[in-house]
C-alpha positions, 0 to 999 in steps of 0.5 A: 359645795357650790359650783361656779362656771367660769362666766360667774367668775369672770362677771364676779371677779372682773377677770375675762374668760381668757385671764381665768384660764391663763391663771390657772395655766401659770399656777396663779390658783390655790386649789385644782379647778374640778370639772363638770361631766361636761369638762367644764371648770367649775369653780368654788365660793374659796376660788373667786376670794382668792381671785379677787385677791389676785386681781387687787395684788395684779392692780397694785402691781404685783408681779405674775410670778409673785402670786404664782409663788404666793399661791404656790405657798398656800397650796403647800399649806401651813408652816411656810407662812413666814415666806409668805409674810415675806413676799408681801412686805417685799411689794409693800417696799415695792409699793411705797416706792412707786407711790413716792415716785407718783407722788413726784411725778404729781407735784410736777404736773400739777406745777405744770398745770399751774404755768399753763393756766398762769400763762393763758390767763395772761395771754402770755403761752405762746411759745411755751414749752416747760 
């Protein structure tokens, strides 16, 4: 087995030093870090995978409590899999929500950005404030 230091897995990950350990505090892991003679976390090949996985799920929005409990899952085991199928489609609706809401949002902008450039074109943008 490979040992990693937490620095190759902050560089790895995109994770800060202060993040790993703060996972590793909340649970957010699925599997104990063993340390080095030195005490220092070392961490392995399967860690930085499931890192990296954590960090797509935190930039898709997935809440800290979520991953806790999905990793919480994987730690149990086999056999509780349909929760963990669960979870998953439950931020996907989470998702789906918030990208039509961007999507909105977007439209909006983007009529905006069209008023704006109209009317500066126009010398008419004085005074505007829709």
């Amino acid at each position: 087995m490979t040992e990693i230091s937490i620095g190759e897995v902050a560089r790895r990950t995109g994770l800060g030093i202060h993040a790993l350990r703060l996972y590793e505090r909340e649970g957010l892991l699925t599997s104990d870090l063993e340390r080095d003679d030195g005490g220092r976390r070392v961490y392995t090949e399967t860690d930085v995978q499931w890192l990296v996985t954590c960090r797509i799920f935190r930039s898709s929005g997935m809440p800290l409590a979520v991953i806790a409990r999905f990793a919480e899952l994987v730690r149990e085991g086999p056999g509780n899999e349909v929760e963990r199928l669960a979870l998953l489609h439950e931020h996907e609706e989470r998702m789906q929500q918030k990208a039509a809401e961007i999507a909105t949002a977007r439209e909006l902008i983007t009529a905006k950005i069209a008023s704006y450039e109209q009317h500066l074109a126009q010398g008419t943008a004085a005074g505007l404030w829709t």
